[in-house]
N, C-alpha and C positions, 0 to 999 in steps of 0.2 A: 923507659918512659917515652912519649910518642912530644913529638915537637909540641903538640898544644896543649898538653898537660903538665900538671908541677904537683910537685907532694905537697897534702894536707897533713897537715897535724895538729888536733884539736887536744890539750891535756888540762885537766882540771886537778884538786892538789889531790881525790880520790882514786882518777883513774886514768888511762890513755883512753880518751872519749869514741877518736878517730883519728883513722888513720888509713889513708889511700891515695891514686892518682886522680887527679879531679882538670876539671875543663873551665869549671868557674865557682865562684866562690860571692854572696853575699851575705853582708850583716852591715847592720847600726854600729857606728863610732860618734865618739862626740862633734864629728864633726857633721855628719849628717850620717846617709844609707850607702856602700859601696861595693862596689863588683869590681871584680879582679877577677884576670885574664891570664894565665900563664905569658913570664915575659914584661910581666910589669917591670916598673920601675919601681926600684928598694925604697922600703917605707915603712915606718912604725905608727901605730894607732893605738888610742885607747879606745874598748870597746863600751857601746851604750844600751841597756837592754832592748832587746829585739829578736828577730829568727832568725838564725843563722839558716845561709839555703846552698845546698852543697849539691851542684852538678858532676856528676860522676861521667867518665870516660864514655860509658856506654848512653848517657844521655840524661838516666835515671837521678832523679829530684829525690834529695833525704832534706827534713826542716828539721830543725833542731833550735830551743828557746836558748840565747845565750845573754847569759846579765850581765857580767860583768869582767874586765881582762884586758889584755893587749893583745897584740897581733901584728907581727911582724913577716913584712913580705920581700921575697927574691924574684930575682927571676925565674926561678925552678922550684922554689917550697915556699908557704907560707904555715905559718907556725902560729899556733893562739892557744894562748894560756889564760885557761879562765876560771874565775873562782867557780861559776856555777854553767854548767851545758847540759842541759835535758832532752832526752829525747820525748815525743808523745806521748807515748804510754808508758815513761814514767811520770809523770805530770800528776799530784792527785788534784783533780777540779776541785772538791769540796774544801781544800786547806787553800787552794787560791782563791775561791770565791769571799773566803772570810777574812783571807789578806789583802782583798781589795777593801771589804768592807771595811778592817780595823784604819787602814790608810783613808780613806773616805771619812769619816769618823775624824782624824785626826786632823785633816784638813780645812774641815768643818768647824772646828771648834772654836779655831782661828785664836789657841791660847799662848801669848807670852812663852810659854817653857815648850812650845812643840817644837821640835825642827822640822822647817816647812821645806829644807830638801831633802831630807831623808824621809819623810814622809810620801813627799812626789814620788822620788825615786821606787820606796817600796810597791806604790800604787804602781807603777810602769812594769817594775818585773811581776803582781799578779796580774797584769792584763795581758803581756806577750806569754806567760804561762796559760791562764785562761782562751785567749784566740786562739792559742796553736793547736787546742785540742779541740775548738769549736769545729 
């Protein structure tokens, strides 16, 4: 592994999603949008739906939707464990489209019995599913 790289490892509870040497590394945490740099300083995050954007050794851009997880960073690997990581064409647009609409719909309604964070929430992962294939 070359000084400015550090092992990725993306695993979700179906599969090892990814898995390589990488040069930088961004995604959404609840804390805001962050990039890590091999050499970072040790850190744990919970992650917040968004794309994950994975720079590889040779330069080359993979984006991947990631909802939801943690992620834990060294100086040499950074490890994320996520309920859900899609690549783009696995992505079906027409079951996101209608998961924005049921979330849309729900927000809407503005009733007593909805829960108005999990409703935001589900709107935010059909729109970073929805974008990444746009």
């Amino acid at each position: 592994m070359a000084e400015n790289t550090m092992k990725l490892e993306v695993i979700t509870p179906e599969r090892s999603f990814y898995t390589g040497d990488v040069t930088f590394v961004e995604l959404n945490t609840t804390e805001g949008e962050v990039g890590i740099y091999a050499r970072h300083i040790p850190m744990t995050m919970i992650i917040a739906p968004g794309v994950l954007t994975i720079t590889e050794e040779d330069g080359t851009k993979k984006k991947a939707a990631l909802l939801k997880g943690f992620v834990e960073v060294t100086e040499t690997t950074m490890s994320i464990l996520a309920e859900v990581a899609e690549w783009p064409e696995d992505i079906n647009v027409e079951r996101a489209k209608k998961a924005e609409e049921r979330a849309r719909k729900r927000l809407e309604t503005k009733s007593a019995d909805i829960d108005i964070a999990r409703a935001e929430l589900a709107l935010k992962r059909a729109l970073v599913r929805k974008g990444l294939k746009a």
